[in-house]
Structure formats: C-alpha cells, structure tokens
N, C-alpha and C positions, 0 to 999 in steps of 0.2 A: 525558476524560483528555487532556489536553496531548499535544502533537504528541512531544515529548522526554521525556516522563514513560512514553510507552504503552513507546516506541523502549528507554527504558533497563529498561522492565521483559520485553521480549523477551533483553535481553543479560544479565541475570540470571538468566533460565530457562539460556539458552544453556551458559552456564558447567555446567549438571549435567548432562548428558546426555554420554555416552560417545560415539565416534565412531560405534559399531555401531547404537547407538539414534540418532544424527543420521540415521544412514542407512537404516533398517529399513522394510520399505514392508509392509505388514498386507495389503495384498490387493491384485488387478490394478485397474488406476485409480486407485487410492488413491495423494496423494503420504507422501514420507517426508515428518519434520518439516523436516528439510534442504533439501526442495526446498517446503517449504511457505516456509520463509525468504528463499529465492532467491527464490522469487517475487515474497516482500513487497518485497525490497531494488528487483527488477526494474521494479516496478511504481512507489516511492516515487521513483524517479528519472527515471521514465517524467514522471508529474504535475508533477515539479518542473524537469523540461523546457518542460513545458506553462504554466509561473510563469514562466519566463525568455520564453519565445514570450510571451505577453499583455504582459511590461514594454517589450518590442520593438516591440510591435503598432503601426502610426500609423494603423488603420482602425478605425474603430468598430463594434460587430457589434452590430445591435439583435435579433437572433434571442434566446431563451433558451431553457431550460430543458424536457425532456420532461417529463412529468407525473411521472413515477417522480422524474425528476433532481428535482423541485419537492418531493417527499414526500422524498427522504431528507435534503434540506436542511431539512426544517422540522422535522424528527423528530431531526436531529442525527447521524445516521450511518445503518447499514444494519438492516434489521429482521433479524433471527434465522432467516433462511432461507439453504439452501442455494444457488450462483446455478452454472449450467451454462452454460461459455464455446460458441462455435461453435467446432467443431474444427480451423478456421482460428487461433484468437485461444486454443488450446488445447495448445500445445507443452509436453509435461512438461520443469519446470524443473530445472537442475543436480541433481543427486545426490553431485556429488564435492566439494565445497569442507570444507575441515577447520573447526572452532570456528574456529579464529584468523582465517580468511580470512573468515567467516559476522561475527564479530565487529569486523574493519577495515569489512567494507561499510556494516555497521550508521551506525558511526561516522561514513563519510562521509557516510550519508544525514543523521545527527542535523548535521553542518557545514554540508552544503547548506541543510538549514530554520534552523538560525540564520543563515544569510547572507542567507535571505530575510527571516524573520521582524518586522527593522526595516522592510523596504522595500517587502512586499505590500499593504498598505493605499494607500500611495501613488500605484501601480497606476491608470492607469483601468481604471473597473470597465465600460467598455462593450467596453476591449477583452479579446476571451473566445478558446479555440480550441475546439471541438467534441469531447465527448465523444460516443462510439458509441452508449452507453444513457440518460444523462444531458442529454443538449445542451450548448447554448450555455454553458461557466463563464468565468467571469473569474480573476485569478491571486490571490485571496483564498480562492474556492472549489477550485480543485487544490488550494491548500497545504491547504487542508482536510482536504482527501480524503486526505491521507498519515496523518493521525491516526484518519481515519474508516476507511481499511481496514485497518491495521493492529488495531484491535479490532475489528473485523470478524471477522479470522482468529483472536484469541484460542479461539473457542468452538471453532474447528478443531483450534490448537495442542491445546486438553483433551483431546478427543474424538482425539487419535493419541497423546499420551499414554496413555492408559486401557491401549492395546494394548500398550505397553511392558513389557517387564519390568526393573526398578531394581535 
C-alpha cells in the first residue's frame, strides 16, 4: 500500500469512531486507538526527520543494515508479530487529542511525504542515519518505513476495535 493510500485510509477509519471510543483503553498496557494514532503520527515524523538528516548528510556511511533491518526490507514491511519497546523508548502516547486534531496531524504527515516523495531518490543512498533495530537506512528507506509501519499498526487498529462497542 502507498505511503498516502495506507495514511488516507487510517483518516477514513478515523472519521467513525466517537470520541469515547478514540479514547477507551480495554485493559492496563493496552493503548487506546487515540494513542495508537499519536503514536503513528509521532513516529511518521520521527523517520521523515530522519529523510531531511540523510538529504543534509555530506558524509557517507558505509555501515548498513542489521540482519532484522535486511529481512524487513526484503519482505517489504514488518511480519505479523507483536514488537515490545524498552521501557525507555516506551512512553504511552497522548490520550487527549480530538478527531480533528488526530485528523490535521495525519495531514501534515501525508504534506511532509509529498514534499519528499519527488526528492528521496535523489538522495545519496550512502548517506543513511541509524536506526536502533534496523541499522544503517538511507532517506529512501525511512520514507519507507512510514508506509511500512503504518500497516504494521493496521492489525493493531482491528484487534482494539474488536473491543469497541459501535
């Protein structure tokens, strides 16, 4: 799924759900779908930081990729498994943002990858910034990863719906 295809079909979900059910948390740990969103937003702007750092870069970084980082790029996103952060890199995301607000971020995030979308290939590809599980990526592979986690989290978003009541 396209980076702006995945993005417009979380802001389609978005639109139905009450505010009660943006916010409803099913069990301790468990986020809402509200913060399952903030997250995403958190995170897709995180990588596409990580696109702007690599088109800046003027050093070359011949390191790459950890072995995981090399499987989920050849596989094309993340496999079907649950992933448990350190509790450092673990802070439960917002709870409080309304649709509209959940809805403008989205939108920035889908402006941000059209502003890049012309100009990540052009990129060198040696210049990369370090991911923590992944390695070595260049600003082709972040922009990536914003469409790769974002369906990533789809099978999440289901799975806290299920607990909803409509």
């Amino acid at each position: 799924m396209s980076d702006l295809k995945v993005i417009e079909t979380y802001k389609s979900y978005l639109q139905n759900y009450s505010l009660e059910q943006l916010r409803y948390i099913t069990d301790e740990g468990v986020w809402s779908i509200g913060q399952m969103y903030d997250h995403l937003i958190l995170v897709a702007h995180e990588y596409l930081d990580n696109v702007e750092t690599c088109s800046a870069a003027e050093e070359e970084q011949k390191l790459g990729k950890t072995e995981f980082g090399e499987h989920l790029y050849k596989i094309g996103g993340f496999p079907p498994i649950k992933f448990k952060l350190p509790d450092e890199l673990n802070t439960p995301p917002s709870n409080s943002d309304s649709k509209e607000n959940l809805m403008s971020r989205l939108d920035q995030v889908m402006q941000r990858l059209r502003q890049w979308e012309s100009e990540v290939d052009s990129i060198n590809p040696n210049y990369k910034v370090k991911h923590v599980g992944f390695g070595w990526l260049n600003a082709r592979e972040w922009y990536d990863l914003v469409s790769m986690h974002f369906s990533h989290h789809l099978r999440q978003k289901c799975e806290l719906e299920q607990k909803l009541v409509f």
